[in-house]
Backbone as JSON Lines, residues from 0, in Angstrom:
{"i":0,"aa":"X","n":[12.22,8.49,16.02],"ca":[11.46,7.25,15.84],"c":[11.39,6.95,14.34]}
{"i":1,"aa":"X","n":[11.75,5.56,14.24],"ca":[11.74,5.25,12.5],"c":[10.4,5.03,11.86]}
{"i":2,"aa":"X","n":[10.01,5.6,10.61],"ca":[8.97,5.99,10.08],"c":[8.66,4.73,9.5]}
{"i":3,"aa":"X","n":[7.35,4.26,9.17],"ca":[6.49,2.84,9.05],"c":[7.03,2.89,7.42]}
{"i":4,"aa":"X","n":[7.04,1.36,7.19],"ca":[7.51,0.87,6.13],"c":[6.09,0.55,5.11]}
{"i":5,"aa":"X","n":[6.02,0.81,4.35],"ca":[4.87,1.21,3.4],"c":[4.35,-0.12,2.68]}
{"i":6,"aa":"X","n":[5.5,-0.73,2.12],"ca":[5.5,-2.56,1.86],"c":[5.23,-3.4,3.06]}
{"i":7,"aa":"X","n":[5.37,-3.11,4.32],"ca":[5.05,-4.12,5.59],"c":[3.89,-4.01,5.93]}
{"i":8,"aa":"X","n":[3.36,-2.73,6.12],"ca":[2.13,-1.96,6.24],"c":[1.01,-2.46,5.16]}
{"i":9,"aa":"X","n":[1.26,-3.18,4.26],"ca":[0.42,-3.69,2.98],"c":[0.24,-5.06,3.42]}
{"i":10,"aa":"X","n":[1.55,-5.6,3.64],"ca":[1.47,-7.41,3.86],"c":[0.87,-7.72,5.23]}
{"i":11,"aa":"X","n":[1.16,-6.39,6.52],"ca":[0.61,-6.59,7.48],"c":[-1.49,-7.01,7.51]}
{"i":12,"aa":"X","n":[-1.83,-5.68,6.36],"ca":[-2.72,-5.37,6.4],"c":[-3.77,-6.44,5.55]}
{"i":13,"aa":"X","n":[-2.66,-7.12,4.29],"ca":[-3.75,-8.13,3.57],"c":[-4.17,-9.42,4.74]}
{"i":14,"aa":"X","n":[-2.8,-9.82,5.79],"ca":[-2.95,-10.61,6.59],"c":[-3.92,-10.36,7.31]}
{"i":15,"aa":"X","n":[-4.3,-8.99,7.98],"ca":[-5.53,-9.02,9.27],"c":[-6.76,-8.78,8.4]}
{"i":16,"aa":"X","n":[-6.96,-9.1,7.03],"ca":[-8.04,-8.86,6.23],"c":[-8.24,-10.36,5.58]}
{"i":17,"aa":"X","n":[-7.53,-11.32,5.78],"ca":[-7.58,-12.76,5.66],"c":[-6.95,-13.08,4.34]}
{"i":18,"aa":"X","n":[-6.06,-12.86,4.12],"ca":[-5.7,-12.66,2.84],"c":[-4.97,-14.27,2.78]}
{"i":19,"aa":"X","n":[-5.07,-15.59,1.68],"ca":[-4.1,-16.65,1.8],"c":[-2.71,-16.63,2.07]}
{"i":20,"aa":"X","n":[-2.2,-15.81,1.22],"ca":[-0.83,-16.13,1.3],"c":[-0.72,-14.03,1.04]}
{"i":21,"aa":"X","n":[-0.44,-13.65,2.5],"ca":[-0.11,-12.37,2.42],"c":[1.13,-11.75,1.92]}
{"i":22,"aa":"X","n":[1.93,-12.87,2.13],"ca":[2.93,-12.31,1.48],"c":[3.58,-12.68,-0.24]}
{"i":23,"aa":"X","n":[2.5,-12.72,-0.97],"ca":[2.59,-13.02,-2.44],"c":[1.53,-11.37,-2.88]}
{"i":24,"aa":"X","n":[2.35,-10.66,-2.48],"ca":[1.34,-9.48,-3.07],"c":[2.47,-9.06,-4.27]}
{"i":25,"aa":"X","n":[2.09,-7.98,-4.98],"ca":[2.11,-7.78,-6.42],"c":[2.52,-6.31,-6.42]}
{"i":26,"aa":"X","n":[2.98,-5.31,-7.08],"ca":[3.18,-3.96,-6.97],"c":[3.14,-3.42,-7.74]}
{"i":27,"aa":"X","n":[2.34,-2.27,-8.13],"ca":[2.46,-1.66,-9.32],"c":[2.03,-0.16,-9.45]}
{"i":28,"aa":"X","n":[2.84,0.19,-10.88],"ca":[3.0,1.79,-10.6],"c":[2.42,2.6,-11.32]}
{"i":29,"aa":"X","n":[1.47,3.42,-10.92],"ca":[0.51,4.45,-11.03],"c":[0.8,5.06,-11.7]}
{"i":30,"aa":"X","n":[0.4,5.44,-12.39],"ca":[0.52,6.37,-13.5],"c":[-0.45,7.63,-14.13]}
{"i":31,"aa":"X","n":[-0.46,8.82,-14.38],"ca":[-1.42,9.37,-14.63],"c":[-0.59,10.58,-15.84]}
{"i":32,"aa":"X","n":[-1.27,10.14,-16.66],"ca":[-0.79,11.12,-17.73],"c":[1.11,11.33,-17.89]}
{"i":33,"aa":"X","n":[1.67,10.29,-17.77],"ca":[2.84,9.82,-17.41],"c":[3.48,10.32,-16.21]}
{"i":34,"aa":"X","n":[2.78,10.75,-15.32],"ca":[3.42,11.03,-13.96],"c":[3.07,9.77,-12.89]}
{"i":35,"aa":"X","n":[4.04,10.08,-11.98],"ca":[3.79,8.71,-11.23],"c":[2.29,9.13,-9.79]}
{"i":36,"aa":"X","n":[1.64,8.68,-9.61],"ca":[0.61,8.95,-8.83],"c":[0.45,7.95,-7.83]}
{"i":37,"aa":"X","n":[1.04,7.28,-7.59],"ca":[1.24,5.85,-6.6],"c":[1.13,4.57,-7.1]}
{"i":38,"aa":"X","n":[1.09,3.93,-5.96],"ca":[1.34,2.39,-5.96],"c":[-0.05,1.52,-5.78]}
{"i":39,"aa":"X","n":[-0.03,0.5,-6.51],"ca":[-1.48,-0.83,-6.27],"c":[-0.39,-1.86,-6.03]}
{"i":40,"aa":"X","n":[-1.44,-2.68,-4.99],"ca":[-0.79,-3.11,-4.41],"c":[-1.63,-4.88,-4.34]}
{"i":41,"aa":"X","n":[-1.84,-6.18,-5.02],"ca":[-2.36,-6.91,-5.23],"c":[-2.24,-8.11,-4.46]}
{"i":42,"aa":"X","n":[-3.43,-8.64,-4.04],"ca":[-2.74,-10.13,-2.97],"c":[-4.42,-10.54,-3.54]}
{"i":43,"aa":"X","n":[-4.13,-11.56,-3.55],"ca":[-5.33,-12.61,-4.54],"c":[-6.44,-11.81,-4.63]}
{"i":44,"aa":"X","n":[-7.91,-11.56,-4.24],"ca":[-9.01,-10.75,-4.91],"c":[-9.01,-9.5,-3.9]}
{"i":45,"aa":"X","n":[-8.14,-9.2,-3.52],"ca":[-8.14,-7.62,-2.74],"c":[-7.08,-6.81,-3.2]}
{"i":46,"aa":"X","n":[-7.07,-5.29,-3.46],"ca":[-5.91,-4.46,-3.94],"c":[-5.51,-3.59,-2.5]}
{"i":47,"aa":"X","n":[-4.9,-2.58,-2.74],"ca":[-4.83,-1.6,-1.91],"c":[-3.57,-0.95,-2.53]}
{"i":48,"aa":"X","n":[-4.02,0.73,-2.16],"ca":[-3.74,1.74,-3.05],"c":[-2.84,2.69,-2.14]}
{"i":49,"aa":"X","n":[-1.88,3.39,-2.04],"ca":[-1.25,3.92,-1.66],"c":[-1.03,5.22,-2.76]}
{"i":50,"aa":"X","n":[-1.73,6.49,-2.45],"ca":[-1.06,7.44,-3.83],"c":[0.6,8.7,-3.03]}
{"i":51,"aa":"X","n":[0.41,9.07,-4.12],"ca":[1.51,9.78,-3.92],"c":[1.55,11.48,-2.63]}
{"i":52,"aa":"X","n":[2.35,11.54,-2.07],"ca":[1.95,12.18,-1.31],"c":[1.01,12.44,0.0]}
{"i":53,"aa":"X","n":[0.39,11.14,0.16],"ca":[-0.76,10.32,0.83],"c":[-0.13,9.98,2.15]}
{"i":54,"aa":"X","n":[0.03,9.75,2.92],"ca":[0.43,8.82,4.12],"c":[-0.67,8.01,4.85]}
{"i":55,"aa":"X","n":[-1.15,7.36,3.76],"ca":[-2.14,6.13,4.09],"c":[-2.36,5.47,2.37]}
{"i":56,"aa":"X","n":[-2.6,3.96,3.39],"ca":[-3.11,2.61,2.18],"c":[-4.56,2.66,2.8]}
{"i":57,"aa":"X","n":[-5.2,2.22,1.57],"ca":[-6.5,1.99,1.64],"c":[-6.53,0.68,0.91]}
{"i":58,"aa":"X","n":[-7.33,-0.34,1.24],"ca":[-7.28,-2.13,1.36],"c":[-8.83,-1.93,0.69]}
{"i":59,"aa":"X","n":[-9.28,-2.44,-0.64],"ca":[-10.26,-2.55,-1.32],"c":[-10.83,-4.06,-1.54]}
{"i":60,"aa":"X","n":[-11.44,-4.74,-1.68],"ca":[-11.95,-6.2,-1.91],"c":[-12.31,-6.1,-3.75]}
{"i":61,"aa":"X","n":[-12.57,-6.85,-4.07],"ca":[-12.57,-6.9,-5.94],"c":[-13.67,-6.19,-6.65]}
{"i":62,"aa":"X","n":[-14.6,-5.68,-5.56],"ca":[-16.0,-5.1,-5.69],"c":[-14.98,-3.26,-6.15]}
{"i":63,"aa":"X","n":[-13.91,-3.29,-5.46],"ca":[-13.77,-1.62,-5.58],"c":[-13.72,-1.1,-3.82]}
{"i":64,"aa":"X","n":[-14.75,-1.93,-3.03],"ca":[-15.16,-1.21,-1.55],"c":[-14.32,-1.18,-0.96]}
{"i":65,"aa":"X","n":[-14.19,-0.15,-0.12],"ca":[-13.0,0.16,1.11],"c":[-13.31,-0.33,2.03]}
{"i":66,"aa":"X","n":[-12.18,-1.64,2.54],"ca":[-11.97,-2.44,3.79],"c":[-11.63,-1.78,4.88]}
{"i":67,"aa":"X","n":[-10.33,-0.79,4.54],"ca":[-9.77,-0.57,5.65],"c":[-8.78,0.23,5.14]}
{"i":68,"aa":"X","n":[-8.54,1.23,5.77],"ca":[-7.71,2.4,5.92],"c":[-6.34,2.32,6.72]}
{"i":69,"aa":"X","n":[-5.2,2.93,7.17],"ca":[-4.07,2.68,7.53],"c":[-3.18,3.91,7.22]}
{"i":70,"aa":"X","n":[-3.4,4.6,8.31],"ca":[-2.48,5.76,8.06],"c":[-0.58,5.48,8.42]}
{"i":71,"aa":"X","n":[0.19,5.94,7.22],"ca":[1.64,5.88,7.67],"c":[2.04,6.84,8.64]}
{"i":72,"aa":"X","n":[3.07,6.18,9.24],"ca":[3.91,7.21,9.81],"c":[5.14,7.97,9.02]}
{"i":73,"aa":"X","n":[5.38,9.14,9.18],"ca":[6.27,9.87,7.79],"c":[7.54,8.88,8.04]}
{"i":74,"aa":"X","n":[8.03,8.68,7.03],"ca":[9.25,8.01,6.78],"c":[10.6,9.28,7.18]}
{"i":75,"aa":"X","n":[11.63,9.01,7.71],"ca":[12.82,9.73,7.79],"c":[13.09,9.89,6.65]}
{"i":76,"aa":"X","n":[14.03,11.55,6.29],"ca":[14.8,11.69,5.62],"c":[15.69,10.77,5.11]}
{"i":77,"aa":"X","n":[16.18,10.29,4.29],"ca":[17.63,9.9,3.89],"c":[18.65,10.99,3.35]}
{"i":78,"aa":"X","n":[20.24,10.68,4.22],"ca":[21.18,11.44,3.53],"c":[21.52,10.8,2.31]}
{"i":79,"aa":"X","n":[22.11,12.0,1.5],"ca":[22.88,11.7,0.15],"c":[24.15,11.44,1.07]}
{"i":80,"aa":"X","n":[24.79,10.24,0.16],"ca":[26.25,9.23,0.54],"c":[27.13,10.56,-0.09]}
């Protein structure tokens, strides 16, 4: 079974949270002491955070508060070509 797509799972999620235009979200990369620590994820005054190693987004409103949670399904391997 193919593993949930992590970008659809965001646009799905700003949409059932009322988001205008769900699919104008924004992406950006985490950083912590120059390591990568995940992804923010922006659609007009709501974020949602995806970290590294995580298999869930969490959907925040501009306050910081947690809307809503969303666990992934593990993504498949990919072969090297």
């Amino acid at each position: 079974m193919p593993g949930t797509d992590p970008d659809q799972v965001v646009v799905e999620g700003f949409r059932a949270l009322g988001a205008a235009d769900p699919e104008a979200v924004s992406r950006t990369v985490l950083l912590r002491e120059l390591r990568f620590v995940g992804h923010r994820y922006r659609c007009g005054d709501m974020h949602a955070v995806r970290l590294a190693g995580e298999e869930r987004v969490a959907f925040h409103d501009d306050q910081g508060k947690v809307l809503k949670t969303v666990t992934l399904e593990p993504q498949p391997m990919k072969k090297a070509a």
